[in-house]
C-alpha positions as CSV (number, residue, x, y, z in Angstrom):
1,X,19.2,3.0,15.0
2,X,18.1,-0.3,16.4
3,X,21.8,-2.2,15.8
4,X,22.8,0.7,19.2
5,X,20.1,-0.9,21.0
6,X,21.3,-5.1,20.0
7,X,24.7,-3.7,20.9
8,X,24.2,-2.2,24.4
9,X,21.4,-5.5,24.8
10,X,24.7,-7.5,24.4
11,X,26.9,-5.6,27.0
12,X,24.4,-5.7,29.4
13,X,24.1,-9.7,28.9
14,X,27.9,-9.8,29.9
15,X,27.3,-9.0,33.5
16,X,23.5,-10.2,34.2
17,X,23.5,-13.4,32.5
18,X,22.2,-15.4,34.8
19,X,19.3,-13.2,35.9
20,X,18.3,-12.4,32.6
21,X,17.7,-16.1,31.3
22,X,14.1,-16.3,32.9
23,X,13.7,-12.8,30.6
24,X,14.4,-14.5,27.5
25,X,11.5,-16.7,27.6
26,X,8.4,-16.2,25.6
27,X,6.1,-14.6,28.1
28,X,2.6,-16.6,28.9
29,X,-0.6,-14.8,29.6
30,X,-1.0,-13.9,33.2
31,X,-4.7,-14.1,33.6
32,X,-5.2,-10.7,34.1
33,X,-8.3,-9.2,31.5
34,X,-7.0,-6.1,29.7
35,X,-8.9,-6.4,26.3
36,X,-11.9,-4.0,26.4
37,X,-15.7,-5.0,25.0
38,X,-15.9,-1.8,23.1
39,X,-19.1,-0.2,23.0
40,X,-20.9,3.6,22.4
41,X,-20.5,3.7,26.0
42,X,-16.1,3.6,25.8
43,X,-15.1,4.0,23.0
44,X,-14.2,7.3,22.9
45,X,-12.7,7.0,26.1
46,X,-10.2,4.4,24.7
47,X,-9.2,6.6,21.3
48,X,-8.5,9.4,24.0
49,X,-6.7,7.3,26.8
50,X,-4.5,5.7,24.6
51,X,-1.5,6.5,22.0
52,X,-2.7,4.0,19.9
53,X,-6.0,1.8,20.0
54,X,-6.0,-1.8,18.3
55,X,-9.7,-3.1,17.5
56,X,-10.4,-6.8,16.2
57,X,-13.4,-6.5,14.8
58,X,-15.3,-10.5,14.7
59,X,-18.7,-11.7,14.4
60,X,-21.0,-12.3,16.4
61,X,-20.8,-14.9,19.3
62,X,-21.1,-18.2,17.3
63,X,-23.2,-21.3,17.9
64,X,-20.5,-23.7,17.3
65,X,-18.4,-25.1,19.8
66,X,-15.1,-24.8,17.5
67,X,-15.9,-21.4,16.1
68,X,-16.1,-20.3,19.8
69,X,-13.4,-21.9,20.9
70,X,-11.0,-19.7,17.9
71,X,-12.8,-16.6,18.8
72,X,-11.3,-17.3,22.0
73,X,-7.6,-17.9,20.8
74,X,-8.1,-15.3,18.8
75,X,-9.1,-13.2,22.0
76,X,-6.5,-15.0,24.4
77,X,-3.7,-13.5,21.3
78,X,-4.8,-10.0,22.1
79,X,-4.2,-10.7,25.7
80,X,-0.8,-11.6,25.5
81,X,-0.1,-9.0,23.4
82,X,-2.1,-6.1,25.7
83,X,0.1,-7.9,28.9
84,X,3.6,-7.2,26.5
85,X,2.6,-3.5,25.5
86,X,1.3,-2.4,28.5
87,X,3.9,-0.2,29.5
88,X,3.5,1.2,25.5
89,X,0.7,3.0,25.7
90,X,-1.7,0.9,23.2
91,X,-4.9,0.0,24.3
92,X,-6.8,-3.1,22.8
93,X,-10.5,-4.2,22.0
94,X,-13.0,-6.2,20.5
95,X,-16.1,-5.1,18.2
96,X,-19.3,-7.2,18.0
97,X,-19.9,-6.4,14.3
98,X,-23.6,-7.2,15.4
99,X,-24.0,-5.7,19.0
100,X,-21.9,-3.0,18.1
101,X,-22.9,-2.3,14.8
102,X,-23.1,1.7,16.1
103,X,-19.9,2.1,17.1
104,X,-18.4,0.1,13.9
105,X,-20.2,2.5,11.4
106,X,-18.6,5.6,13.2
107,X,-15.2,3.6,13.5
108,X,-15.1,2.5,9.8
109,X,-14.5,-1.2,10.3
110,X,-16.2,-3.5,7.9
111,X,-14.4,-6.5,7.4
112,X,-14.9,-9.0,10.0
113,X,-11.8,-10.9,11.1
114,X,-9.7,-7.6,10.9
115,X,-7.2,-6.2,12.7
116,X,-7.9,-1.8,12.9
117,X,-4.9,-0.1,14.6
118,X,-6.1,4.0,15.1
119,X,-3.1,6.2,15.4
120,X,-3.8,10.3,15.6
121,X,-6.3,11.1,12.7
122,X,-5.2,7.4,10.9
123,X,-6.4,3.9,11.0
124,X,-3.7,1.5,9.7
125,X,-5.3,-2.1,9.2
126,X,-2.9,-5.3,10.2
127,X,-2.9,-7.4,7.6
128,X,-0.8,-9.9,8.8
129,X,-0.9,-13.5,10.5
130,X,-3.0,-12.9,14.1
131,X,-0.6,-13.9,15.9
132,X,0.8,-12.2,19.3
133,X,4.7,-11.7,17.9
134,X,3.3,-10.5,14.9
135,X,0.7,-8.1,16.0
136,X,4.0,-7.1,18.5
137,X,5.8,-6.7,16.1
138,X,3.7,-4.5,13.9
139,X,2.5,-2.3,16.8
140,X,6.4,-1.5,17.9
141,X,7.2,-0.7,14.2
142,X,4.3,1.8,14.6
143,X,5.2,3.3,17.8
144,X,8.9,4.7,15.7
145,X,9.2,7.7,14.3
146,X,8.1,7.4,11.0
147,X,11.1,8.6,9.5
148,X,14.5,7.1,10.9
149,X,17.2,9.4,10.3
150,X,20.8,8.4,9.9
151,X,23.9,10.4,11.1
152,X,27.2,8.2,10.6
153,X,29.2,5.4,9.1
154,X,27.6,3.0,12.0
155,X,24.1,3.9,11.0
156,X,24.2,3.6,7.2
157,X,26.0,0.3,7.6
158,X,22.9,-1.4,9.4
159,X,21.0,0.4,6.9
160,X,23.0,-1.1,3.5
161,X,22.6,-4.4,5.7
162,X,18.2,-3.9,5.3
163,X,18.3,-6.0,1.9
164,X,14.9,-7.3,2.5
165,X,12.9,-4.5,3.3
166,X,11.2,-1.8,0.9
167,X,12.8,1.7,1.8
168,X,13.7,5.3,0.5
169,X,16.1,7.5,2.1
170,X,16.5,11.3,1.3
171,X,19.2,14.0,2.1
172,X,17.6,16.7,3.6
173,X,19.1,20.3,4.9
174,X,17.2,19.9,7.8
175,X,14.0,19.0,10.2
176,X,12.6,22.1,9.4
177,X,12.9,22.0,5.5
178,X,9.9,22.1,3.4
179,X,11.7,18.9,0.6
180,X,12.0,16.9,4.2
181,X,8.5,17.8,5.6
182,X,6.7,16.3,2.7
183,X,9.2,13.2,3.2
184,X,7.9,13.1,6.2
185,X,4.3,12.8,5.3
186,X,4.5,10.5,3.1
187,X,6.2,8.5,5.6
188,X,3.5,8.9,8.3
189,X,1.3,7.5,5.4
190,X,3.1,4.7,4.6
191,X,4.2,3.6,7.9
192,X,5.1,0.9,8.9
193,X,4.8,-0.7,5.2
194,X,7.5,1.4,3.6
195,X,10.6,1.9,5.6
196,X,11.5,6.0,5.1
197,X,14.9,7.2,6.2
198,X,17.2,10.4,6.1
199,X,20.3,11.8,6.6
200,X,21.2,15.6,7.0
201,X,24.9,14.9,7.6
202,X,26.9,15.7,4.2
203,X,29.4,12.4,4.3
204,X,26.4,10.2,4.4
205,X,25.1,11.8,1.9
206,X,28.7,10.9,-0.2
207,X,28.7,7.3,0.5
208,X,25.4,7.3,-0.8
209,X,25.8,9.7,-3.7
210,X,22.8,11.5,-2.9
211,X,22.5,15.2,-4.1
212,X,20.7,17.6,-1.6
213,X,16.7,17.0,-1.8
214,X,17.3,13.6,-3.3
215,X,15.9,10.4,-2.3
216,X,16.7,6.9,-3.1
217,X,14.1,4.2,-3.8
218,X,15.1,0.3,-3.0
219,X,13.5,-2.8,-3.9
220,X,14.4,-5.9,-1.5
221,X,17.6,-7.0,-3.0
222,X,17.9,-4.3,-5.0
223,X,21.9,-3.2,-5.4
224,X,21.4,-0.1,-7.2
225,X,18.7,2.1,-6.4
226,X,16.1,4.5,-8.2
227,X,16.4,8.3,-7.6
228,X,13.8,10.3,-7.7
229,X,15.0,13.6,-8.2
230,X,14.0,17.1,-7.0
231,X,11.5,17.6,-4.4
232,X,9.9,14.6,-3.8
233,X,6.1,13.5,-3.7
234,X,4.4,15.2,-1.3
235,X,1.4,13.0,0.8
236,X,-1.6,14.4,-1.5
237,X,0.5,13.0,-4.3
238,X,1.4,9.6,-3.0
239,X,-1.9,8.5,-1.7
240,X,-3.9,10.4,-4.6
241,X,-5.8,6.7,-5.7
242,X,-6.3,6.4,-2.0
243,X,-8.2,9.7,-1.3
244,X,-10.2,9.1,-4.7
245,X,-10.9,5.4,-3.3
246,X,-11.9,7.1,0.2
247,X,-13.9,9.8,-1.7
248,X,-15.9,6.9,-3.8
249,X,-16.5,3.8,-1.2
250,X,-19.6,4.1,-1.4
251,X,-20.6,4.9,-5.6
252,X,-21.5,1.2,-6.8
253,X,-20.4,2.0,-10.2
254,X,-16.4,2.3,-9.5
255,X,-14.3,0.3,-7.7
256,X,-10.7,1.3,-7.5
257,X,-7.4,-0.9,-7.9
258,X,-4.3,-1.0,-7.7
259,X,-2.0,-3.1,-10.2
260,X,1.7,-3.5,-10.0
261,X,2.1,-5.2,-13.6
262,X,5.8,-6.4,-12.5
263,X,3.7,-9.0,-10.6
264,X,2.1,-10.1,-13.5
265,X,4.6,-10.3,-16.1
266,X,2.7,-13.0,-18.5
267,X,-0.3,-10.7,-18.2
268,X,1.8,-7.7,-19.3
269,X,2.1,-8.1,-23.2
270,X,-2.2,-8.8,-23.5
271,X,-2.4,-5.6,-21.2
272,X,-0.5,-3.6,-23.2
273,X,-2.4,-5.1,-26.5
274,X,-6.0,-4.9,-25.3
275,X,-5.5,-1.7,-23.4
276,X,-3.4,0.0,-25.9
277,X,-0.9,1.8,-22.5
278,X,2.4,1.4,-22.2
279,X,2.9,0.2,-19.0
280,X,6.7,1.5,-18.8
281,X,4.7,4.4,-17.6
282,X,2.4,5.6,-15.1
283,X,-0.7,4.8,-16.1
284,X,-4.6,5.6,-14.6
285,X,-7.7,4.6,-16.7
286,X,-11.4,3.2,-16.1
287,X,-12.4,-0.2,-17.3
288,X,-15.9,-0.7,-18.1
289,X,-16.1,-4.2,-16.8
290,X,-18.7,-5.5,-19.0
291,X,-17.0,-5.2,-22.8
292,X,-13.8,-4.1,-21.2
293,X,-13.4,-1.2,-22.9
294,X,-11.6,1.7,-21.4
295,X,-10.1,5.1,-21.9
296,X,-7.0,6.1,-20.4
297,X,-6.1,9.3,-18.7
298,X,-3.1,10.9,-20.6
299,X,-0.7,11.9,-18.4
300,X,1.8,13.9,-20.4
301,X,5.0,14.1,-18.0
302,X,6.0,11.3,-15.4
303,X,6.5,13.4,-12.6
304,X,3.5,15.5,-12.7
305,X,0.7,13.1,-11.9
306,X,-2.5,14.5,-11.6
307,X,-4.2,16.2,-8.1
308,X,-7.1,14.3,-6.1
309,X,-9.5,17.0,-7.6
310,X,-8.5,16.7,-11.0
311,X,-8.2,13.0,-11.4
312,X,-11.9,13.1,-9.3
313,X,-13.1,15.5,-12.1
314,X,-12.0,13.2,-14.5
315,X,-13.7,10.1,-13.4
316,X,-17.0,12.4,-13.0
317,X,-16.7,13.1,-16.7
318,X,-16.3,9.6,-17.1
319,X,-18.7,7.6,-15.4
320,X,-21.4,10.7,-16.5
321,X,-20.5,10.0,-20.4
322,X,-18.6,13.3,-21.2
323,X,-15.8,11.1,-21.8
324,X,-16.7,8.1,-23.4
325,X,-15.3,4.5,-23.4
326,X,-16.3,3.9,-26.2
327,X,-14.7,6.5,-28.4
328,X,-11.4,4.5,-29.3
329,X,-14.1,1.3,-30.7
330,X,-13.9,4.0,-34.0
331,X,-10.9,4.2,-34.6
332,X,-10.4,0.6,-34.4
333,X,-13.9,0.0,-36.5
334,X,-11.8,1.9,-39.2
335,X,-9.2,0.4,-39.1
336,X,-11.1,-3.2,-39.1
337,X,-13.4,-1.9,-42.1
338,X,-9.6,-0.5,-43.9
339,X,-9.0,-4.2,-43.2
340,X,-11.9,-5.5,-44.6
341,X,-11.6,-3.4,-47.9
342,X,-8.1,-4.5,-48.6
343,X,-9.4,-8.2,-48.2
344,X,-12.1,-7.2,-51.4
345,X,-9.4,-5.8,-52.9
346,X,-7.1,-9.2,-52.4
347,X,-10.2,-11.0,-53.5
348,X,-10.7,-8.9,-56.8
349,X,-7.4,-9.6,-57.9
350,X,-7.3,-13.2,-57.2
351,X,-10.4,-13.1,-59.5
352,X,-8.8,-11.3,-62.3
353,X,-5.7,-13.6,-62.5
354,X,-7.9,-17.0,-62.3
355,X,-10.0,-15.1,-65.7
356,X,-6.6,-14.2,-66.9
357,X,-5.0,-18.5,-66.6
358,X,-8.6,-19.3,-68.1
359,X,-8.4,-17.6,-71.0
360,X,-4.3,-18.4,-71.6
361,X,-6.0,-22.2,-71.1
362,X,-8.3,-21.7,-74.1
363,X,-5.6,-20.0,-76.8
């Protein structure tokens, strides 16, 4: 846990204080060039040479004096933060989204501006503030284990004191046990976004009154937590919008999103009126963006979502016209034309009564 490391930093301070003042200050580049031009010719090189490898991808060499002058702040930020990782095994580089156009097709980068980070078989893209702490920062959170595990009092204390953070923490039998394997993916997935930790040690497991395969959800601030019981998701689960997103990028018809509705809680009651969902629940449905009509898979239990594959078949039969969006616009037709009828009927009788007050006028 890192509160061992803060506490041994500290001892050490006690005895090297003086020396280690010039060590507290924020470093300043050094001059030396370690960000690499990538092109067709290195690029493989530097996916292979390195643990991780963390691209900017920019456009082209600009005309402007100011635009080149952030490019090259921008470049001078990598710098500093190649000069603090060196010794970390993470390489960094630079993509010409025009001169390199190759190379960023086979990469996958397409937004300029971004930051691509490519770790084993994944590419994790920093969405934060380019700065060189920050980028740090992020790249040291990656470098962890994915999943921190916790094995005393000492350890679950610094984790009750993480009140800010997202983070789930499961009680496992142990490394090798198939409940914490699929933890474990999911935490290599969501890493470092999601914070994933877990204890095998049975008093731990008290003090957090966590049953064996269990894992706890918190929100930042969050006293109480939600449990998810059983075996938890495994990755194919988790990610399944983002495989079906990965599977689609390129169909122009379907774009895929992501809504939490707790961040749009004035939005929630004309959701839940023009889409007919409850969104208490899980829900997954295609919006045709034109009428906004839509049709809404029905998930029948909470925990069992649907797989990649069937929720890909699904949106097949849907953008082909086996399922239809349309098909609800009946029932509400009816219940509009039910409406209308009872209106006549209103009307009708309104009629009678003014014939009815006519003819009491005239006796």
């Amino acid at each position: 846990m890192q509160i061992t490391w803060i506490l041994l930093l500290a001892s050490l301070g006690l005895s090297t204080l003086a020396s280690a003042e010039k060590g507290l200050e924020f470093p300043r580049y050094d001059g030396k060039d370690r960000v690499l031009d990538i092109n067709e010719k290195n690029y493989h090189k530097g996916l292979k040479k390195y643990d991780m490898l963390c691209l900017f991808y920019h456009a082209p060499l600009p005309t402007a004096k100011e635009l080149q002058k952030q490019l090259q702040m921008t470049e001078l930020v990598l710098e500093l933060a190649a000069q603090v990782l060196e010794e970390k095994g993470i390489g960094f580089g630079m993509v010409d989204s025009q001169k390199d156009a190759k190379v960023a097709k086979k990469l996958g980068l397409h937004e300029e501006g971004s930051v691509y980070v490519f770790k084993e078989d994944r590419v994790i893209e920093f969405d934060g503030l380019l700065a060189a702490d920050t980028l740090v920062e992020f790249l040291l959170d990656l470098l962890e284990d994915p999943v921190e595990i916790i094995d005393n009092a000492l350890e679950l204390r610094a984790f009750d004191r993480m009140e800010e953070d997202i983070k789930l923490i499961g009680f496992f039998k142990s490394r090798d046990s198939e409940h914490y394997l699929a933890f474990q993916e999911a935490a290599e997935q969501f890493q470092p976004f999601i914070k994933f930790f877990a204890t095998f040690e049975k008093s731990v497991a008290k003090e957090l009154t966590l049953k064996m395969n269990e894992v706890d959800f918190y929100e930042p601030f969050m006293e109480e937590p939600v449990t998810i019981p059983d075996k938890p998701h495994s990755e194919e689960e988790l990610v399944i919008l983002k495989e079906v997103a990965r599977d689609n990028t390129h169909n122009p018809d379907l774009s895929i999103v992501w809504i939490d509705p707790d961040n749009f809680p004035l939005l929630i009651p004309y959701w839940e009126k023009t889409f007919k969902v409850d969104l208490f629940r899980p829900q997954i449905g295609v919006v045709n963006v034109t009428d906004a009509d839509s049709v809404w898979l029905e998930i029948p239990d909470d925990d069992e979502l649907p797989t990649p594959e069937e929720l890909e078949n699904w949106i097949e039969d849907v953008l082909s016209g086996a399922v239809n969006t349309e098909d609800d616009d009946d029932d509400d037709d009816d219940d509009d034309d039910d409406d209308d009828d009872d209106d006549d009927d209103d009307d009708d009788d309104d009629d009678d009564d003014d014939d009815d007050d006519d003819d009491d006028d005239d006796e």
